[in-house]
N, C-alpha and C positions, 0 to 999 in steps of 0.2 A: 607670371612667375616672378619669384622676388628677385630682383635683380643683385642686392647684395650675395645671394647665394650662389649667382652664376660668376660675380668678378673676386667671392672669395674663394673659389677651387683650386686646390694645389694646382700648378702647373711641374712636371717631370722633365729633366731634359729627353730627348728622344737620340735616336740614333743619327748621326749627321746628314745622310742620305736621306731621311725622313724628312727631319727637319729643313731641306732645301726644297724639298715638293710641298711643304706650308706653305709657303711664298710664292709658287708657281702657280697664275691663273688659269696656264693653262692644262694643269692636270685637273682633271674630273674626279667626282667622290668614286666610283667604282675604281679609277687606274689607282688613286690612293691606297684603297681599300685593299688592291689587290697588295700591293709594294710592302703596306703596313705589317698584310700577314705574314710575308717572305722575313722583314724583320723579325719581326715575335717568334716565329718558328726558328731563326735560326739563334735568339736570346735562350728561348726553351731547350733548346740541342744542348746549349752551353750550360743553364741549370741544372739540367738533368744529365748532365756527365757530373759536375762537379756535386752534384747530392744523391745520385744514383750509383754512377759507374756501369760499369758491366752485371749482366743479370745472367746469372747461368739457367738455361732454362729447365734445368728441375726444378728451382724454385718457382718456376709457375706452374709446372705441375702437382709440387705439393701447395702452392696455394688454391689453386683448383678442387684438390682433393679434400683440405679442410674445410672448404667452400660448400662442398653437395655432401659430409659426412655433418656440416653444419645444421643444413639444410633438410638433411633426408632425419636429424634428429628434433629438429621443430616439427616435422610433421609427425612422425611417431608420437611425440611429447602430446600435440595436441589429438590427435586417434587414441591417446591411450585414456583423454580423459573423457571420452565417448563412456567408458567404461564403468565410470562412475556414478553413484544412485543420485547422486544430485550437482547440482551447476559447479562449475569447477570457483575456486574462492580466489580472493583477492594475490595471495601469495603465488596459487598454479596461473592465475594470467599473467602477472610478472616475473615468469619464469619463461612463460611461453612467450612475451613480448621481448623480453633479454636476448632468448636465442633469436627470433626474428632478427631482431635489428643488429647480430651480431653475421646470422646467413647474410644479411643486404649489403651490407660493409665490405662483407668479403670478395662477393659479388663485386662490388663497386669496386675494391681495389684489383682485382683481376682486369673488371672490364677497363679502366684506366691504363692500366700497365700492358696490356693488351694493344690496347689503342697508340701509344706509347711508341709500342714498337715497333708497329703498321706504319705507324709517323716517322720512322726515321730518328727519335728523340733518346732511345735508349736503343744500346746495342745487346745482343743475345749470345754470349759466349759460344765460339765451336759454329754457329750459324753461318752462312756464306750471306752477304750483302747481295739486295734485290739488284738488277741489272738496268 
């Protein structure tokens, strides 16, 4: 490995409780490991109040809904060009590639914001906190 590339990596300061278990020979990479994520999860809690906020959850219901009305329209789009007497052209596969990767997105941001909220990272209006 090129050794310039390892001693030129940015270094970040870390959280100070972190950064005191560097120094400790006697913490092990897993207790590390475990501590580091306790950190980052609770950096993440902090980002995503101040760039999220409160989510009321109808808007994940209508993002769910745009999501499978997205979804149930890629596949229409592509059954309807079953229909046609010859191969569908360049313009119908990137119509039908468009909406794909427009269903997948949505998908992803649901399953995200989903996950999100499982994690304790964003809060859910009206919702009662797990116990």
């Amino acid at each position: 490995m090129d050794d310039d590339y390892l001693e030129g990596r940015p270094r970040r300061a870390v959280n100070a409780a972190l950064e005191a278990l560097l120094g400790n020979s006697y913490v092990t990479a897993p207790q590390f490991i475990q501590h580091m994520d306790g950190v980052v999860a609770e950096e993440a809690r902090v980002l995503y109040g101040r760039f999220v906020g409160e989510v009321d959850p109808r808007e994940l219901v209508d993002l769910a809904r745009m999501a499978s009305a997205t979804r149930a329209r890629y596949v229409g789009t592509a059954l309807a060009m079953t229909q046609a007497k010859s191969p569908p052209g360049k313009p119908e596969i990137e119509e039908l590639r468009e909406l794909r990767e427009r269903a997948d997105e949505l998908d992803r941001a649901l399953d995200t914001i989903k996950r999100a909220a499982a994690e304790g990272l964003i809060t859910l209006k009206g919702l009662a906190a797990d116990r």
